[in-house]
VEXZAFI-544155 format. One line per field, with one value per residue: x, y negated, z negated of N, C-alpha, C in turn. Coordinates in nm, 3 decimals. Example, Ala and Ser with C-alpha at 12.3 -4.5 7.8 and 13.67 -1.06 7.14 Angstrom:
REM residues 2
npx <- 1.319/1.285
npy <- 0.569/0.225
npz <- -0.780/-0.708
capx <- 1.230/1.367
capy <- 0.450/0.106
capz <- -0.780/-0.714
cpx <- 1.320/1.290
cpy <- 0.330/-0.003
cpz <- -0.780/-0.787
This chain:
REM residues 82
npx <- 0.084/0.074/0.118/0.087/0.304/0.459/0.728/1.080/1.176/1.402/1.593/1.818/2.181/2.459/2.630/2.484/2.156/1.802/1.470/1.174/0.849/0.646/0.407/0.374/0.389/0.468/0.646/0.784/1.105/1.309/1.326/1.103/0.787/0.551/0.240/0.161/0.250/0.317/0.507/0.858/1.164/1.480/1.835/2.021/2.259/1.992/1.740/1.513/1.190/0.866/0.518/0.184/-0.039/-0.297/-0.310/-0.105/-0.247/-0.509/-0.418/-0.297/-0.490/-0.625/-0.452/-0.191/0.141/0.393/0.729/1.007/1.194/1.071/0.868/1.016/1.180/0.854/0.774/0.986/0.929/0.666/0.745/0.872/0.699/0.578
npy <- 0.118/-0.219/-0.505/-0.850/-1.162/-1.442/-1.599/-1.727/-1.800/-1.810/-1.996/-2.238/-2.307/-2.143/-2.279/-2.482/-2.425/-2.428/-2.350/-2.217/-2.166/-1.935/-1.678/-1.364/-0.981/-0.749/-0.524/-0.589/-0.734/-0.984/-1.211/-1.173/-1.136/-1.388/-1.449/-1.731/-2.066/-2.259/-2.438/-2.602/-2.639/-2.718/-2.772/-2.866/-3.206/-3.409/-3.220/-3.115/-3.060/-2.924/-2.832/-2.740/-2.721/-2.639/-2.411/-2.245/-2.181/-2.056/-1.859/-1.726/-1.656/-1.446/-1.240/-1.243/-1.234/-1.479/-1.505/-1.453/-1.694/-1.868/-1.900/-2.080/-2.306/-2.383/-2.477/-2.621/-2.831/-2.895/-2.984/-3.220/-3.434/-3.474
npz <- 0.000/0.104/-0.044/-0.063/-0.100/-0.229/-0.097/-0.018/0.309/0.489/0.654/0.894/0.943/0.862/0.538/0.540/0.430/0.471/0.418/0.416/0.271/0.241/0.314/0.293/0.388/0.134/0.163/0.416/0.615/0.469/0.675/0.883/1.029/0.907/0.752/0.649/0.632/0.355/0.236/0.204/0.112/0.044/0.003/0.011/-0.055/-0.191/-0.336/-0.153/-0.168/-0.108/-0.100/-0.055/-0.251/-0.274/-0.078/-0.189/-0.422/-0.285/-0.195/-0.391/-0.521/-0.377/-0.431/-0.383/-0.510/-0.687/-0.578/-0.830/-0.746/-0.650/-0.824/-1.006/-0.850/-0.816/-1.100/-1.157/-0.997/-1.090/-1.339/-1.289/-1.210/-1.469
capx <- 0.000/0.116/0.108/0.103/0.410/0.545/0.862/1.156/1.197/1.591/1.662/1.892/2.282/2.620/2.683/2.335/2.049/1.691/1.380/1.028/0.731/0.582/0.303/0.385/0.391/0.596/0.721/0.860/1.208/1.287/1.324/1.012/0.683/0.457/0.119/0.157/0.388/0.326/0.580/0.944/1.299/1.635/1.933/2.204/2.213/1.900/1.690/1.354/1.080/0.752/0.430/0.065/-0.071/-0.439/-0.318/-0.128/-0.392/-0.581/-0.340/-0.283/-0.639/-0.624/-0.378/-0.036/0.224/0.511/0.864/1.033/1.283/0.956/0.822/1.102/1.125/0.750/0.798/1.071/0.819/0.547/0.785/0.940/0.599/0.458
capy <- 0.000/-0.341/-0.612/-1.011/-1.202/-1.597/-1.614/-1.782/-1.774/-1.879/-2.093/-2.313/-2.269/-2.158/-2.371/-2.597/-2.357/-2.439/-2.252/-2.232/-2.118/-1.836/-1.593/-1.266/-0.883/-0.707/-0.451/-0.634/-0.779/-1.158/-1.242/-1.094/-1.262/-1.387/-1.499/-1.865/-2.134/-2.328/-2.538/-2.590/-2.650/-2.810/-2.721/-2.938/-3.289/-3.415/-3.115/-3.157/-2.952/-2.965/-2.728/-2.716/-2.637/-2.604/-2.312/-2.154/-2.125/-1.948/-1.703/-1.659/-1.583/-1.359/-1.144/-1.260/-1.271/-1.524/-1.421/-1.524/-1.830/-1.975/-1.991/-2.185/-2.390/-2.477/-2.526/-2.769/-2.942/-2.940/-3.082/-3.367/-3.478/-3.476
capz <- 0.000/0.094/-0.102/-0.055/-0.203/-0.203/-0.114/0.059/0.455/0.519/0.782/0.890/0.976/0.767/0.444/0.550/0.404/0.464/0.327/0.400/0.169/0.339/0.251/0.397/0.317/0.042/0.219/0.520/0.566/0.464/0.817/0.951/1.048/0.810/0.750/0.695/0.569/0.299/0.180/0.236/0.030/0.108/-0.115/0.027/-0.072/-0.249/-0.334/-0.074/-0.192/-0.088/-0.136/-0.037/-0.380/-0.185/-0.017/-0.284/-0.499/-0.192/-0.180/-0.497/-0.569/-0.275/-0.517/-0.400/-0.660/-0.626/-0.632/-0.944/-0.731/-0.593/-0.963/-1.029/-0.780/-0.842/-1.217/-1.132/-0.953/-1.208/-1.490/-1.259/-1.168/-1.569
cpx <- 0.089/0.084/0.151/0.178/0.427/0.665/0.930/1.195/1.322/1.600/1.761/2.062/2.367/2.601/2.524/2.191/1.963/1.579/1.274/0.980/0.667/0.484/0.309/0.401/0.497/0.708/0.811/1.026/1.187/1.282/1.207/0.914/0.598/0.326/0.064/0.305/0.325/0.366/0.727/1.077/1.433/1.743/2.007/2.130/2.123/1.820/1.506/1.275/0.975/0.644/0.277/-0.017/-0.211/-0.404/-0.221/-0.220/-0.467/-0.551/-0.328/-0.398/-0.663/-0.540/-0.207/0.069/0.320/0.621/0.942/1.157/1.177/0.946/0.912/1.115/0.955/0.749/0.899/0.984/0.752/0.615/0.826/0.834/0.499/0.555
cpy <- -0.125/-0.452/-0.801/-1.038/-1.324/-1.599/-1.720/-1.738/-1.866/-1.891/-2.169/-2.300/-2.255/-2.286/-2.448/-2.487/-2.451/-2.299/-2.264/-2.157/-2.044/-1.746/-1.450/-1.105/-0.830/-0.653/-0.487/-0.705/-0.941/-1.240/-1.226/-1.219/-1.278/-1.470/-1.678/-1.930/-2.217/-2.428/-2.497/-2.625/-2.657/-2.797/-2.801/-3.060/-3.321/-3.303/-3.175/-3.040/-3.013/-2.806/-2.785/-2.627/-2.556/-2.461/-2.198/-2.102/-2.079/-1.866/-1.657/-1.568/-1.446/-1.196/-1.130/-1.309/-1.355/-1.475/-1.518/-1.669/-1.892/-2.016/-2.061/-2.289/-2.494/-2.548/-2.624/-2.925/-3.018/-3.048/-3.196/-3.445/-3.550/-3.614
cpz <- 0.000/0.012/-0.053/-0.165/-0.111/-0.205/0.030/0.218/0.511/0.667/0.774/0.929/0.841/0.686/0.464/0.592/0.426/0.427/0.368/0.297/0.240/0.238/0.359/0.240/0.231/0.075/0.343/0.477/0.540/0.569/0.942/0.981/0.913/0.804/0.781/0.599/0.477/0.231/0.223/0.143/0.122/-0.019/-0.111/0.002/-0.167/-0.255/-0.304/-0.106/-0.195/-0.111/-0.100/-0.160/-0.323/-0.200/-0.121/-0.380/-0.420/-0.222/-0.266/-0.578/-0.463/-0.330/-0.472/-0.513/-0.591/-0.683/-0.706/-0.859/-0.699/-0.707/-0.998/-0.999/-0.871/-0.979/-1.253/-1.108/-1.050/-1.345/-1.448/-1.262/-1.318/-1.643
C-alpha cells in the first residue's frame, strides 16, 4: 500500500540547491513525479521559503504525513511569523 508524504523535490545545480514542496507517493524515488507542488525553499544565501498552507492542509487531511525536514522547515516558519 502506498502512502502520501510531504517532502523535498531537489533541484537546482552543484553547491546551488533548490527545493520544491511536493506531494507525492511514499514509495517512489525523490526524483520521480509527483502529485503537486506546494511550496518551495532556497538554502544558499538568504533562506527563501515559501508554502501554500491552503493546500497543505488538503493534503494533509487527505492522510499525507510530512517528512520530518519539511516539519522543520515549516515550524521555522510558524515561529518567525509569531
Amino acid at each position: 500500500m502506498n502512502f502520501l508524504v510531504i517532502r523535498f523535490h531537489r533541484k537546482g545545480g552543484t553547491r546551488f540547491p533548490k527545493y520544491d514542496i511536493v506531494v507525492t507517493l511514499s514509495k517512489k524515488r525523490n526524483r520521480s513525479r509527483f502529485f503537486e507542488k506546494i511550496g518551495f525553499y532556497s538554502p544558499v544565501g538568504l533562506d527563501t521559503f515559501a508554502i501554500n498552507f491552503q493546500r497543505l492542509g488538503f493534503w494533509s487531511n487527505r492522510g499525507a504525513s510530512t517528512n520530518p525536514s519539511v516539519k522543520k522547515c515549516i515550524s521555522k516558519l510558524i515561529v518567525a511569523f509569531k
